[in-house]
C-alpha positions in Angstrom: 8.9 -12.1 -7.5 10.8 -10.4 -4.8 7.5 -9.1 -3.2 5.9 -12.5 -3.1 8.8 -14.4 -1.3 8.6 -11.8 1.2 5.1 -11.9 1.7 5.4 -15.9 1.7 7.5 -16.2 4.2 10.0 -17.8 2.3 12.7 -14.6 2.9 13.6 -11.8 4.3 14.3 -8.8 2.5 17.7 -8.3 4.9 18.5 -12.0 3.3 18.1 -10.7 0.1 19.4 -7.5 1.0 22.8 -9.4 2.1 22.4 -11.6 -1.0 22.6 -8.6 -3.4 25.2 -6.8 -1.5 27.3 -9.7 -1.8 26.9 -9.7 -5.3 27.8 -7.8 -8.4 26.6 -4.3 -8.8 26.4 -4.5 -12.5 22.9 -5.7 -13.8 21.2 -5.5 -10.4 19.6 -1.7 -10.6 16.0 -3.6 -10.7 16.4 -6.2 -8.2 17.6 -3.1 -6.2 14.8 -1.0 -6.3 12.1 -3.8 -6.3 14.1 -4.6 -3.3 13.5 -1.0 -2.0 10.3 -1.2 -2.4 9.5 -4.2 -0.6 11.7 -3.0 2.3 8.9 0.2 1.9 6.0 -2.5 2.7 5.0 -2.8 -1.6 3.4 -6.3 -2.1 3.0 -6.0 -5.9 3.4 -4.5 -9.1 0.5 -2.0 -8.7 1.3 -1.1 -5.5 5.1 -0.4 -7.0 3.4 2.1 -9.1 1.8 3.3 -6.6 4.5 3.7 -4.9 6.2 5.6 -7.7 3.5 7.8 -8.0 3.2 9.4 -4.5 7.3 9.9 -4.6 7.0 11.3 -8.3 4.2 13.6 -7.1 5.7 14.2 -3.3 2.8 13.2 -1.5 3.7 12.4 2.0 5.0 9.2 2.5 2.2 6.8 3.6 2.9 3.2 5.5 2.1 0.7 2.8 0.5 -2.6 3.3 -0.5 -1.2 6.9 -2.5 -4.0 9.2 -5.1 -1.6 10.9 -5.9 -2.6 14.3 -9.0 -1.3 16.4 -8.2 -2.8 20.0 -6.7 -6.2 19.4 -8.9 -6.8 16.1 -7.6 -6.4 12.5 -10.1 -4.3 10.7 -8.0 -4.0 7.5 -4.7 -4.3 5.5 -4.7 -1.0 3.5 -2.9 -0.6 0.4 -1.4 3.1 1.9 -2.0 4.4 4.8 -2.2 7.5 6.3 -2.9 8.6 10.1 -4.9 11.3 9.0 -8.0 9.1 8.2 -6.8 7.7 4.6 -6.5 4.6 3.1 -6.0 3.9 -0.8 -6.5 0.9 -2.1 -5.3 -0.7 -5.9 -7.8 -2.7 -7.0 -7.1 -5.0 -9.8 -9.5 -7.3 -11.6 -7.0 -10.5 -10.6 -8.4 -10.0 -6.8 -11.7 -8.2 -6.8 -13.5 -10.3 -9.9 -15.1 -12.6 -8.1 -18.3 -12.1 -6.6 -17.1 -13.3 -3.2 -14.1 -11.6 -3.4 -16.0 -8.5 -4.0 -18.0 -9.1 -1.2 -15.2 -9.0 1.2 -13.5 -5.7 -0.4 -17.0 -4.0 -0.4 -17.0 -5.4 3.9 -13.8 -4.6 4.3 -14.6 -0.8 3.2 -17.8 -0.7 5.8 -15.6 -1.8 8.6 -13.0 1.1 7.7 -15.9 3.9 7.3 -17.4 2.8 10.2 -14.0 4.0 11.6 -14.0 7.3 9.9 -11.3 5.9 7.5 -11.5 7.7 4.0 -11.3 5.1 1.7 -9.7 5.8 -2.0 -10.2 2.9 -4.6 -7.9 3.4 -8.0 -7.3 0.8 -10.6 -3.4 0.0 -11.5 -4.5 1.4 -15.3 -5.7 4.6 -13.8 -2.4 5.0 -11.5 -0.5 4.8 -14.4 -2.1 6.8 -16.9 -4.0 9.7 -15.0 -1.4 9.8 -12.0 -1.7 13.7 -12.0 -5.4 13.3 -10.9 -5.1 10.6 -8.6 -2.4 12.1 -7.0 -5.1 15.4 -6.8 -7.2 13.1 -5.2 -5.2 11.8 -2.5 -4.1 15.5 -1.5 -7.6 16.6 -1.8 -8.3 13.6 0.8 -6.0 14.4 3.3 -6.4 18.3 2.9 -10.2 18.0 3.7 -8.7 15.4 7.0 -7.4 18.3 8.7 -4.5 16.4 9.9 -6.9 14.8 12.6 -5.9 11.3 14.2 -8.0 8.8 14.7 -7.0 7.7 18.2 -8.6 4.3 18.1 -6.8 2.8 15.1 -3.3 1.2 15.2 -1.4 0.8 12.4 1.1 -1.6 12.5 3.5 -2.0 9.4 3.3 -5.0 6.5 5.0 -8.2 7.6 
């Protein structure tokens, strides 16, 4: 709920942030760290866990919801991202069960390999009940980057 009236445009988090804080303290520990997380860039539930996972596993912290820019053209919003080269993406059968909607992800990837973007897909199920390996995975990804930059892409943070 928090998440999407951020990403509608319909609030701020410092409104809500000012909202809460004016508020009682009692009862609000959830709003607070949904809060958090949106403030982080989360846009949803299995991005939260996400989220959760790569501080429960101390991954480095990635910029979530990043708009990848290469010049002055988006090439992708990324679930995580990190400089080194790697984006992970949740993908849930509410927005990648259509064919068409399919279509775009499986673009979407092409445009970021083109780019020499690592691209790591998890499901929300397997965040949550093999976050060990994924978080494996993820390491694994940006231990084989060699901390390399990719000069040409700009990543500017989740609106």
């Amino acid at each position: 709920m928090v998440a999407g009236g951020v990403q509608r445009g319909k609030i701020t988090v410092a409104d809500l942030a000012r909202e809460l804080n004016s508020g009682p303290i009692q009862g609000s520990a959830r709003l607070r760290a949904a809060l958090a997380e949106v403030a982080d860039g989360v846009r949803s539930a299995a991005e939260g866990d996400l989220h959760a996972l790569i501080k429960r596993e101390q991954l480095p912290v990635p910029m979530y919801n990043a708009r990848l820019f290469v010049e002055d053209r988006l090439l992708a919003i990324t679930d995580a991202w990190w400089p080194a080269g790697v984006a992970v993406e949740v993908d849930s059968r509410e927005w990648h069960l259509s064919p068409a909607d399919w279509e775009r992800t499986l673009l979407r990837d092409a445009r970021m390999t083109e780019q020499g973007i690592l691209v790591l897909r998890f499901t929300p199920r397997r965040i949550r009940t093999a976050g060990h390996e994924v978080a494996h995975q993820i390491r694994a990804a940006l231990a084989a980057s060699g901390g390399r930059r990719l000069p040409q892409i700009v990543a500017r943070p989740a609106r």
